[in-house]
Kinemage of the C-alpha trace (Angstrom):
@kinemage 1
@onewidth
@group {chain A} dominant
@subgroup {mainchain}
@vectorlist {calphas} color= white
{ca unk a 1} P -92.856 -32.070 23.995
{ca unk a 2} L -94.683 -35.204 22.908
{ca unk a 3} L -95.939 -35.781 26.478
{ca unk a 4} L -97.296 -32.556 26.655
{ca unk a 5} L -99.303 -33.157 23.410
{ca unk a 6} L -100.688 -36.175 24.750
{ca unk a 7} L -102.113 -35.054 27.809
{ca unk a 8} L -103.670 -32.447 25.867
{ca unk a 9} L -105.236 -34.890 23.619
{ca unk a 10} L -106.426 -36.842 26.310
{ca unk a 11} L -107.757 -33.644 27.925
{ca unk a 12} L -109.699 -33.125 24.951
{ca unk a 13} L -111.428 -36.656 25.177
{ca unk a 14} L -112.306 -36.592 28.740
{ca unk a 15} L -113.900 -32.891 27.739
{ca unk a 16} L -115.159 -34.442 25.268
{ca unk a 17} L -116.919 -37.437 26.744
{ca unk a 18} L -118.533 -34.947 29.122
{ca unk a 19} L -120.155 -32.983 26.955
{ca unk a 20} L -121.939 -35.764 25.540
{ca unk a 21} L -123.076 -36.594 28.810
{ca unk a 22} L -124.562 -33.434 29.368
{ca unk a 23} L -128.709 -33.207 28.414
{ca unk a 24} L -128.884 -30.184 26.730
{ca unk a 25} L -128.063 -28.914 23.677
{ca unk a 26} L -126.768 -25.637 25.259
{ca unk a 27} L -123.907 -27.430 26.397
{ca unk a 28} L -123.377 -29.230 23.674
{ca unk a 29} L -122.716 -26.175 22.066
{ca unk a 30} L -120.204 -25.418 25.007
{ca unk a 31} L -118.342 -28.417 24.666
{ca unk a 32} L -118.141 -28.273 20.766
{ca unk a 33} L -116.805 -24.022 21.564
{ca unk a 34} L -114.846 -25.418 23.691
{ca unk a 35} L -113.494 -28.318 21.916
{ca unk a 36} L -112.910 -25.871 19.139
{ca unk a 37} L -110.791 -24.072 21.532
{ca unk a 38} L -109.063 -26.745 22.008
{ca unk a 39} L -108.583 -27.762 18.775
{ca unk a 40} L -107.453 -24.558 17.909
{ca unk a 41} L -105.712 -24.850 21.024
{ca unk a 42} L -104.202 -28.014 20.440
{ca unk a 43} L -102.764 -26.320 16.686
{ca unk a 44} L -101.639 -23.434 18.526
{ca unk a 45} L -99.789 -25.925 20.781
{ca unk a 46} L -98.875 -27.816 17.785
{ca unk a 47} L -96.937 -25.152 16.318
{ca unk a 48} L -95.297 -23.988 19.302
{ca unk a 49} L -93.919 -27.206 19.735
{ca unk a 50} L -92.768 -27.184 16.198
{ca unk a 51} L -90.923 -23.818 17.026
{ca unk a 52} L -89.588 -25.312 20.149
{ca unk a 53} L -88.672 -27.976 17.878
{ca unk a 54} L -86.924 -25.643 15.641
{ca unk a 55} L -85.706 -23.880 18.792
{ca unk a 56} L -84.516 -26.747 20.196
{ca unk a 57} L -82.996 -28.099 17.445
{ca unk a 58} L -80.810 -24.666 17.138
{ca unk a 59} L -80.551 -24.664 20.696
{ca unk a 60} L -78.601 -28.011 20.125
{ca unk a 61} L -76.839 -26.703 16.874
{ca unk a 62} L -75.656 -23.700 19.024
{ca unk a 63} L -74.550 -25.772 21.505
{ca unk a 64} L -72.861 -27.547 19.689
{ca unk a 65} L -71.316 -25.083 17.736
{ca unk a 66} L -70.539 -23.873 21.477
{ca unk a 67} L -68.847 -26.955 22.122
{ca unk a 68} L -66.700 -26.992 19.082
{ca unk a 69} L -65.801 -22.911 19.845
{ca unk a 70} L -65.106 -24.087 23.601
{ca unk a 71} L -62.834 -27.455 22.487
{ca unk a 72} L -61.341 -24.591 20.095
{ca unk a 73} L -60.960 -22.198 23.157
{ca unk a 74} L -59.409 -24.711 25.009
{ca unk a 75} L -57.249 -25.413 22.537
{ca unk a 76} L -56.377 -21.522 21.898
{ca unk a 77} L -55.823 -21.409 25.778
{ca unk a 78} L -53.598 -24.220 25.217
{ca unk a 79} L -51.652 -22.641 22.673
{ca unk a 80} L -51.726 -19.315 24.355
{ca unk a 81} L -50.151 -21.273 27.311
{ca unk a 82} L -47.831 -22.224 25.457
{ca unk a 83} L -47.081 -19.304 23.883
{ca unk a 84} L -46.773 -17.389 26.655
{ca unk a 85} L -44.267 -20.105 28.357
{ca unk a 86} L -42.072 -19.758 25.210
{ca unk a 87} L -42.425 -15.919 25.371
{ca unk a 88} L -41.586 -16.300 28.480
{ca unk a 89} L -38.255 -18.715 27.791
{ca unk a 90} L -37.554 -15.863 24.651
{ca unk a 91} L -37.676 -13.139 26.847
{ca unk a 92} L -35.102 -14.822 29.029
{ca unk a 93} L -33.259 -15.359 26.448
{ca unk a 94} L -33.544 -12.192 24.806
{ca unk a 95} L -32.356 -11.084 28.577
{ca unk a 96} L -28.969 -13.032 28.126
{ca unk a 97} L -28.445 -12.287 24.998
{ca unk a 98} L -28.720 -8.396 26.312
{ca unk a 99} L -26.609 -8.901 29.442
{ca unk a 100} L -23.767 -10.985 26.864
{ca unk a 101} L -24.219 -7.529 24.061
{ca unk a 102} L -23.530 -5.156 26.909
{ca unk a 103} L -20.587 -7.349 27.909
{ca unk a 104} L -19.649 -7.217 24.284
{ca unk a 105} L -19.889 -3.829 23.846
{ca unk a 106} L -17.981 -3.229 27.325
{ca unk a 107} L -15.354 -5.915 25.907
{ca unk a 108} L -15.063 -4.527 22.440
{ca unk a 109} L -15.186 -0.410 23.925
{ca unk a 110} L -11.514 -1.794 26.081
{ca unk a 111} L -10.515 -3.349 22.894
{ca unk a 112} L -10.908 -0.102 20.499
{ca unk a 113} L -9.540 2.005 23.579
{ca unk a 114} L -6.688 -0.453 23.373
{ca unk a 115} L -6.799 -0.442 19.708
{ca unk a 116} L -6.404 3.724 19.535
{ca unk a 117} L -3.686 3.177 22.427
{ca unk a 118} L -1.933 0.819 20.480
{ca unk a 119} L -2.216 2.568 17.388
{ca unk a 120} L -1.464 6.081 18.371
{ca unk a 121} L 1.733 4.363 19.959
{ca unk a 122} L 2.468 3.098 16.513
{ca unk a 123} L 2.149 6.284 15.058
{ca unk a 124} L 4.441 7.532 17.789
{ca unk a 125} L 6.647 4.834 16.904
{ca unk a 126} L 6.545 5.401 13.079
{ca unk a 127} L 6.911 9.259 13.678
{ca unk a 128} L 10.209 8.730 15.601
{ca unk a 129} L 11.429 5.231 13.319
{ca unk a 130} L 10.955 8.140 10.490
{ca unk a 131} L 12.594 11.106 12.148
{ca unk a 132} L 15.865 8.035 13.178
{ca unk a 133} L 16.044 7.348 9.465
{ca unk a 134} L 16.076 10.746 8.344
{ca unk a 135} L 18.856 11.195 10.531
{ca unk a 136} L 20.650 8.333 9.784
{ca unk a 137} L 20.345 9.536 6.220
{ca unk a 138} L 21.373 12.619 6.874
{ca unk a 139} L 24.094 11.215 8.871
{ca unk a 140} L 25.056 8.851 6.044
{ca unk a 141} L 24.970 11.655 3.249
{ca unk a 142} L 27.494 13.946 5.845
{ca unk a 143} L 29.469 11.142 6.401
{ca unk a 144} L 29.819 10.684 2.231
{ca unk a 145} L 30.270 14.471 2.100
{ca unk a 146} L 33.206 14.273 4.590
{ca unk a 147} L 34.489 11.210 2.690
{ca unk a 148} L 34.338 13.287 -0.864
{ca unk a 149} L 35.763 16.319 1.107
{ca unk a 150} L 38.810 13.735 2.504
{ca unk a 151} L 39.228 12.521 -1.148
{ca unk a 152} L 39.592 15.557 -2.549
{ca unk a 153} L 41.888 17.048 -0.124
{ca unk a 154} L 43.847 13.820 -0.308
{ca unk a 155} L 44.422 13.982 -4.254
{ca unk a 156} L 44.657 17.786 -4.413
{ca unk a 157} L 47.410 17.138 -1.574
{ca unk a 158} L 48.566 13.708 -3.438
{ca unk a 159} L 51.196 15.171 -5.491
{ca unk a 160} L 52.615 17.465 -2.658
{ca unk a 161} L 52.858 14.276 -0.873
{ca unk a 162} L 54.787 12.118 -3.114
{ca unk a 163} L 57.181 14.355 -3.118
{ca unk a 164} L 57.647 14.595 0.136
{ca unk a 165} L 57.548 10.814 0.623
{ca unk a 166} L 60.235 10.085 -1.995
{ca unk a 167} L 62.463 13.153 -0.263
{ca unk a 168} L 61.972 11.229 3.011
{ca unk a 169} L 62.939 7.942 1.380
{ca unk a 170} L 65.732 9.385 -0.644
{ca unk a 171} L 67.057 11.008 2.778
{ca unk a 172} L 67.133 7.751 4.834
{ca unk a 173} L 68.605 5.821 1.755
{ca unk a 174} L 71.609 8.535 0.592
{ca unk a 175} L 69.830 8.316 -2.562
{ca unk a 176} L 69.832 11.956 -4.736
{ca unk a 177} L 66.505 13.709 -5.622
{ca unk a 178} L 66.033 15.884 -8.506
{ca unk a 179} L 62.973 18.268 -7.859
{ca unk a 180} L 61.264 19.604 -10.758
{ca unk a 181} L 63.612 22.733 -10.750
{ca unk a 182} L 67.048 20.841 -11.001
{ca unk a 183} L 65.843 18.372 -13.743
{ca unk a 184} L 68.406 18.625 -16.398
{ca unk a 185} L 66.085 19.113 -19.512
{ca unk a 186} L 63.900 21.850 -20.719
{ca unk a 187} L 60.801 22.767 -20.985
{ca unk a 188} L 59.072 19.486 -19.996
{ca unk a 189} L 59.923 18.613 -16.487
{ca unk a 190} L 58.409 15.442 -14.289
{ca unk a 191} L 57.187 15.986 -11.161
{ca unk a 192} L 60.087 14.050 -9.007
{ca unk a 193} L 62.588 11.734 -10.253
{ca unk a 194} L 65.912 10.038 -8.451
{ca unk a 195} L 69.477 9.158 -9.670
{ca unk a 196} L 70.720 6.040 -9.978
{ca unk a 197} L 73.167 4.759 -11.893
{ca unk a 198} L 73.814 7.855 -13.770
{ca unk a 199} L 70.174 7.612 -14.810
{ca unk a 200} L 67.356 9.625 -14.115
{ca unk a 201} L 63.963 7.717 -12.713
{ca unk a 202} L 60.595 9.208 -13.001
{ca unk a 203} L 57.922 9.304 -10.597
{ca unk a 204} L 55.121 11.358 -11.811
{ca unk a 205} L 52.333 11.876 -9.370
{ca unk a 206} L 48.615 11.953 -10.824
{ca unk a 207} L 45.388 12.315 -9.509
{ca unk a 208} L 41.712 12.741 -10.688
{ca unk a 209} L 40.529 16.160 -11.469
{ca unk a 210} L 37.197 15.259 -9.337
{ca unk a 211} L 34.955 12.795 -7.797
{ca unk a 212} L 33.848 11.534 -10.839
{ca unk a 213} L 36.221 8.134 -11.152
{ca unk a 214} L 34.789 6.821 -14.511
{ca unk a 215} L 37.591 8.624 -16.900
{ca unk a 216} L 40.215 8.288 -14.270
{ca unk a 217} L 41.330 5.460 -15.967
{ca unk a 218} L 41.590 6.791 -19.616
{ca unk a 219} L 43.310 9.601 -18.429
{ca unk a 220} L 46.400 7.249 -16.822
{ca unk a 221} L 46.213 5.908 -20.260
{ca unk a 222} L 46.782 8.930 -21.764
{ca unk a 223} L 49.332 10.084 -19.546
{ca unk a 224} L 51.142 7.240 -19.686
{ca unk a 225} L 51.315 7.982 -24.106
{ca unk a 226} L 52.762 11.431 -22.903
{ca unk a 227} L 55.782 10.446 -21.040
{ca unk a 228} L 57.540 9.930 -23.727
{ca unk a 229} L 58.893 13.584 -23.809
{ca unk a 230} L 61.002 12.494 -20.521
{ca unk a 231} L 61.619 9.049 -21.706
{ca unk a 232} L 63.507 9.948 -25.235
{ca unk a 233} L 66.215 11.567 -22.971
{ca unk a 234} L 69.348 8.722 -22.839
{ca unk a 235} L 70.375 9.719 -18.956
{ca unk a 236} L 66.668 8.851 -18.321
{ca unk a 237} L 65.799 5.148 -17.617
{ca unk a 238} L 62.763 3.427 -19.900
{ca unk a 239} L 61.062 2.543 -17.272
{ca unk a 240} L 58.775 5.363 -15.485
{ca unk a 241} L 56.174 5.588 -13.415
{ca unk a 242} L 52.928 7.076 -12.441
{ca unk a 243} L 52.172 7.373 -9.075
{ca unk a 244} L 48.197 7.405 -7.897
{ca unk a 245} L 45.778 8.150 -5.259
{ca unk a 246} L 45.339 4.270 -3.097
{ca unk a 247} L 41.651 5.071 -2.875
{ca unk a 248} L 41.526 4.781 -6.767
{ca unk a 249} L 43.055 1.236 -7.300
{ca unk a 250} L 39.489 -0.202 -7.575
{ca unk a 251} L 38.780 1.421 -11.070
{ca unk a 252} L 42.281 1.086 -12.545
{ca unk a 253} L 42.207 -2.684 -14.060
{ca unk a 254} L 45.805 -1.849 -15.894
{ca unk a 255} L 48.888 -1.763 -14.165
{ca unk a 256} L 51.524 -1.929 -16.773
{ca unk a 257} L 52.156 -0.088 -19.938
{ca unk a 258} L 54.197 -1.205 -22.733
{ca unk a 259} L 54.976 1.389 -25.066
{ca unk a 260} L 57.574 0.155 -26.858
{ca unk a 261} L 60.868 2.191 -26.617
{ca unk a 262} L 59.885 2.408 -22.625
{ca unk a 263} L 57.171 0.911 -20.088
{ca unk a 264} L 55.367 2.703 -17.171
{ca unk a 265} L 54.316 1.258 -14.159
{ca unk a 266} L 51.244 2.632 -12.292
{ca unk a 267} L 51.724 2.592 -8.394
{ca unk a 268} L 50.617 4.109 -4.955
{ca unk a 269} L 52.767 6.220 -2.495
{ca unk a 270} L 52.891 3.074 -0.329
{ca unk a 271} L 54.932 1.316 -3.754
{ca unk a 272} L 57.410 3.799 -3.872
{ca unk a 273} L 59.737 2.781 -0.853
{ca unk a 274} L 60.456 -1.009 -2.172
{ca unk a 275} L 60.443 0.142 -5.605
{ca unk a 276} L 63.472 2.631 -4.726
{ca unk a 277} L 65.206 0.425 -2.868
{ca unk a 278} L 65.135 -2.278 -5.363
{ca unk a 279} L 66.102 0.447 -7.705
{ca unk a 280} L 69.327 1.222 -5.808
{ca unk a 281} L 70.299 -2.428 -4.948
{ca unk a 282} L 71.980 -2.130 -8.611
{ca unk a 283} L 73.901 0.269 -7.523
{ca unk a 284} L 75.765 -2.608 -5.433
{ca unk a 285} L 77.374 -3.601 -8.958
{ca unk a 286} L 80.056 -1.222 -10.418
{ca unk a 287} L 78.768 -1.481 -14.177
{ca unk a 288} L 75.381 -2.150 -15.221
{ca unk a 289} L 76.844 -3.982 -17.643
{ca unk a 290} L 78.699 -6.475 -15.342
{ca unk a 291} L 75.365 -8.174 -14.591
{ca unk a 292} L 74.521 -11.571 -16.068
{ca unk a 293} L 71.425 -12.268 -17.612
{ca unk a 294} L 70.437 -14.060 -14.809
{ca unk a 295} L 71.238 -11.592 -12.240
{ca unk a 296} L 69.552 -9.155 -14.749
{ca unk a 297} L 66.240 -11.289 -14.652
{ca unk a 298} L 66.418 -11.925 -10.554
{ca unk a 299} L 66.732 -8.264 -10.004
{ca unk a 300} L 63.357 -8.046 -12.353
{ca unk a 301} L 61.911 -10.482 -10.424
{ca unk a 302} L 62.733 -9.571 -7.301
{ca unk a 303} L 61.432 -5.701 -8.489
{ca unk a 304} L 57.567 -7.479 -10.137
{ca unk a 305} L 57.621 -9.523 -6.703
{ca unk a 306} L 57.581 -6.304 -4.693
{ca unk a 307} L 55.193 -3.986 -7.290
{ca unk a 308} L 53.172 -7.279 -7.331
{ca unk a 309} L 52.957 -8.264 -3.663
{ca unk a 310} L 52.704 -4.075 -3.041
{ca unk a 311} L 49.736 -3.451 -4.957
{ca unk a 312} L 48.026 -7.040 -3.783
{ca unk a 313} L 48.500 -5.498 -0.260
{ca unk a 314} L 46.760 -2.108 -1.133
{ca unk a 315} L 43.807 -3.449 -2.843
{ca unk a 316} L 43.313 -6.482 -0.156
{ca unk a 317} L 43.761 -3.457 2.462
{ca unk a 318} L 41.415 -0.765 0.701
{ca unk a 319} L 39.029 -4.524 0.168
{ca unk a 320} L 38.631 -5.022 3.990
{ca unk a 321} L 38.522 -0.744 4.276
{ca unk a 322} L 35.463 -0.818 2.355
{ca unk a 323} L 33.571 -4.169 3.537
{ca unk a 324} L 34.374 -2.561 7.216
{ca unk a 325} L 33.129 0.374 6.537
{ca unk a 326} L 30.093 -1.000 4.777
{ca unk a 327} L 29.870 -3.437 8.051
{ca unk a 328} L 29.978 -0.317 10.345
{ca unk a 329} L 27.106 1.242 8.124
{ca unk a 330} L 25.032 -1.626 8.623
{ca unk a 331} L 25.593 -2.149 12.351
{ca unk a 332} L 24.718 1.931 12.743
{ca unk a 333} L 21.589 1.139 10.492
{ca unk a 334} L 20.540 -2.513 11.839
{ca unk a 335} L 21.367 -2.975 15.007
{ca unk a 336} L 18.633 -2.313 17.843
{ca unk a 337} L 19.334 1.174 19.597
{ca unk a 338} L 20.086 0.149 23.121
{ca unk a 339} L 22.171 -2.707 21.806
{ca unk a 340} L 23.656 0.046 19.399
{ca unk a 341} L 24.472 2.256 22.656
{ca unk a 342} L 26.212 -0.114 24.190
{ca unk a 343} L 28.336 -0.772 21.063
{ca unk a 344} L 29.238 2.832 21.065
{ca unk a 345} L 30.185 2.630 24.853
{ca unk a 346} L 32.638 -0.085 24.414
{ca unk a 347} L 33.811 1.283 20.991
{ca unk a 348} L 35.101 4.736 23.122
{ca unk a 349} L 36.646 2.517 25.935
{ca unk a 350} L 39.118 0.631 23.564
{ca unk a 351} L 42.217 1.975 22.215
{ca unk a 352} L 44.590 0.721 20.154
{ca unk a 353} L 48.438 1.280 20.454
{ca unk a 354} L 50.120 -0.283 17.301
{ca unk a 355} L 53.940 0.001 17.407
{ca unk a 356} L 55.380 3.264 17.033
{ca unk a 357} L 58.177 3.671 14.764
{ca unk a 358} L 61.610 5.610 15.259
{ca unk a 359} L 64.040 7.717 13.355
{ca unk a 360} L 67.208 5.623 13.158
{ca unk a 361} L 65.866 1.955 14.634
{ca unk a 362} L 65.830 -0.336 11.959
{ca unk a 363} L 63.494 -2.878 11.662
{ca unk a 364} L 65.448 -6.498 11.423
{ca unk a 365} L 63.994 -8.761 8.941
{ca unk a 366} L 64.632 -11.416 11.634
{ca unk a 367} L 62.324 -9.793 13.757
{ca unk a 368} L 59.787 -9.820 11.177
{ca unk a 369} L 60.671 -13.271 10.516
{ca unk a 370} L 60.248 -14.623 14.287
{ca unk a 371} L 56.772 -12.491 14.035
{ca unk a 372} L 55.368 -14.547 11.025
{ca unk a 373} L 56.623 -17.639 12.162
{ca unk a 374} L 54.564 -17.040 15.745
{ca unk a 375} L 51.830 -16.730 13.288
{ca unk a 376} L 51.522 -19.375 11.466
{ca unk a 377} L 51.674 -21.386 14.785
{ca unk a 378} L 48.857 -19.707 15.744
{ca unk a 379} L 47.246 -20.510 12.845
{ca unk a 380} L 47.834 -23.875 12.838
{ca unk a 381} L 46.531 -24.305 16.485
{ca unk a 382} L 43.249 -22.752 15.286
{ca unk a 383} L 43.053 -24.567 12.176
{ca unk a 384} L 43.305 -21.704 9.677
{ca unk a 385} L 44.401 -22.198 6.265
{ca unk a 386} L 47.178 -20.443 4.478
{ca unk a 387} L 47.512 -18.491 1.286
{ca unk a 388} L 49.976 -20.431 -0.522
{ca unk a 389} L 51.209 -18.863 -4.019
{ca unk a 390} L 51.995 -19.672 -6.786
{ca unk a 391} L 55.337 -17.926 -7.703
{ca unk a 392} L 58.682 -19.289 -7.239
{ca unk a 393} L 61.887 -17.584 -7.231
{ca unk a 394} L 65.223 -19.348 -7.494
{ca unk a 395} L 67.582 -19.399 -4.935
């Protein structure tokens, strides 16, 4: 620009110059139009180079400004590469992480399928666990039925029984019976009773009126207050007894009555045979009388040993009765089924054949003796402890 505004001022010199040269005025006139053109000229020049100035001087601004938007555009594109990679690297990702949620959902859909498999086979197995119990409880609540049903018939039998049993006894022992009928006093009349020595025993069989055992044993108590209208007969010996039900010696707590001008003696059917026959082992002496006091007090002995060691052996044996019977409930109740099954199987294949017993064999006491003594071996060889007690009896 400044070049160009020199040659046009040296232009207007060597214009200039001419025109003085020239001999007229006429041209003088010329060269001062003309140098007035170029003055004007020159102005006109003048300001266009001040707008190209100003043009220029944009020009560079907006390039500038250019530059700066391209550095910033090559930045962007930098960024936008960049984005674009990571887009690229999250849409991978975002790939995997789809392929691993359809896995997840494939896994978890074969987990709730075996989840509603599992359960409804829980359900199935609750259903029929529930329908085993009912009918184990229903099974247990027949079986207590049947029990009741047994107890009852067995006391409302009990007294027929008795009788019977001491009629057997008396039979095998030439011992007399006196049945309700032949008993030799009025109005109140016991239900059996034996002679012996001149002297009328009683044996009164009782039994509850139900299932209900709680007054069972105030009854006895009362019953045993009311024998006294057999025991104020002389030909009747002071010493009576009431026989029960076995299955009720677990709420009886009181065996012996004293009340005073007699005693009564509560026992079981299974009593009644060593009680009889200590009872008639008196009879080996001609007169009551003719016994010492100390035979008097060995023949008592002898008598509590066998009431004693009778009733010990009902109670141990209606003990065990119970705990194997409760055992038996438990193994029906806890035992696995198949396990259970088996049980039953084996249970039906055994059999058990204890001795048999026969009119007119008598059973030695040797025998019994030799059995007791094989034993105790046997105990000793497997180390199992014996009962020892604690009563002695003289010689």
């Amino acid at each position: 620009m400044e070049f160009i505004i020199l040659a046009c001022i040296v232009i207007g010199f060597v214009l200039l110059a001419l025109y003085l040269k020239r001999p007229n005025t006429s041209i003088e006139l010329q060269l001062e139009q003309q140098l007035e053109q170029k003055d004007s000229r020159i102005s006109q020049l003048e300001k266009e180079g001040i707008e190209k100035e100003t043009n220029l001087s944009n020009l560079n601004k907006q390039l500038e400004i250019a530059s700066a938007k391209t550095e910033a555009f090559e930045q962007l594109k930098i960024e936008k590469a960049k984005l674009e990679e990571g887009i690229k690297r999250l849409e991978i990702e975002r790939n995997n992480l789809k392929g691993e949620t359809i896995s997840l959902q494939k896994a978890e859909e074969g987990r709730q399928l075996e989840s509603n498999k599992n359960i409804a086979a829980t359900v199935t197995l609750q259903h029929s666990l529930e329908k085993e119990k009912a009918r184990l409880n229903d099974e247990r609540v027949k079986e207590k039925e049947v029990f009741l049903e047994k107890m009852k018939h067995k006391w409302s039998e009990h007294e027929k029984d008795v009788q019977n049993h001491i009629q057997q006894i008396c039979r095998n022992n030439i011992i007399t019976y006196i049945s309700q009928e032949d008993f030799p006093h009025p109005r109140n009349k016991p239900d059996n009773s034996i002679e012996i020595m001149d002297q009328l025993v009683v044996f009164d069989a009782k039994s509850p009126a139900n299932d209900d055992l709680t007054n069972f044993p105030k009854y006895i108590k009362l019953q045993t207050e009311s024998l006294k209208k057999y025991a104020k007969h002389d030909n009747v010996k002071n010493d009576l007894f009431l026989v029960i039900p076995s299955n009720t010696l677990d709420v009886i707590d009181q065996f012996h009555y004293n009340i005073g001008d007699y005693n009564v003696f509560i026992i079981t059917k299974d009593a009644l045979e060593p009680i009889i026959l200590s009872l008639k082992k008196i009879e080996e002496y001609e007169f009551a009388d003719k016994l010492s006091p100390e035979d008097r007090d060995n023949v008592c002995r002898i008598i509590g040993k066998f009431a004693h060691t009778t009733k010990r052996r009902i109670q141990i044996d209606e003990f065990f009765a119970r705990e194997f019977l409760d055992t038996l409930s438990k193994a029906g109740t806890q035992l696995p089924r198949d396990i259970l099954e088996n049980v039953i199987k084996f249970e039906n294949a055994e059999k058990l054949n204890p001795p048999m017993e026969k009119r007119n064999k008598q059973i030695l006491t040797k025998d019994l003796k030799d059995q007791v003594d094989k034993l105790e071996n046997e105990m000793q060889l497997r180390e199992i402890p014996k009962i020892v007690t604690k009563i002695d009896f003289e010689n």
